[in-house]
N, C-alpha and C positions, 0 to 999 in steps of 0.2 A: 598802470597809472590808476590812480585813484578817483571815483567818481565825483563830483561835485556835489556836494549836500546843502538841499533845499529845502522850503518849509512844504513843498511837494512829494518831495519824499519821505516825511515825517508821516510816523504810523501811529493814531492814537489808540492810549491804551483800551480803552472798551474797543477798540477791533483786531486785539491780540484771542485768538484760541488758544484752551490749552490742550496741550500733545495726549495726542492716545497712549495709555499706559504701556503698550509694549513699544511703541516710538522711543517714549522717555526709556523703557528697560533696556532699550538695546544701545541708546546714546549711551546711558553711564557704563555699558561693558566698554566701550568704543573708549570713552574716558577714561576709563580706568585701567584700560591696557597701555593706554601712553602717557599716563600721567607720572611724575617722575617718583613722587611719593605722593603718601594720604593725605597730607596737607594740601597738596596741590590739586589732588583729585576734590576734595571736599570745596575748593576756591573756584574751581574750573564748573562745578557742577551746581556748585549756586548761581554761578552768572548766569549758566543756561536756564536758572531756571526750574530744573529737575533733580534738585538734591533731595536727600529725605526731609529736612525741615520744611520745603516746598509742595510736599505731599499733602490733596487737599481729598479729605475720607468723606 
């Protein structure tokens, strides 16, 4: 069952961090073993957030 979403539970973005670079390295192995092609890897890995274009030098 699905939780009830509230403006309680809403997380604003200035208190989002971003992932440690071997956090992010090891989710896109993790995506990328189940992902069905590179399309979908490249779709799935923006939403998280840690695609290469999301890559901040």
């Amino acid at each position: 069952m699905a939780t009830k979403t509230t403006a309680e539970n809403d997380i604003a973005e200035d208190e989002l961090e971003p992932v440690a670079d071997e956090t992010a390295h090891q989710a896109q192995r993790v995506v990328a073993a189940y992902a069905s092609d590179a399309d979908e890897c490249r779709m799935l890995l923006s939403m998280l957030g840690i695609g290469p274009a999301n890559k901040i030098d």
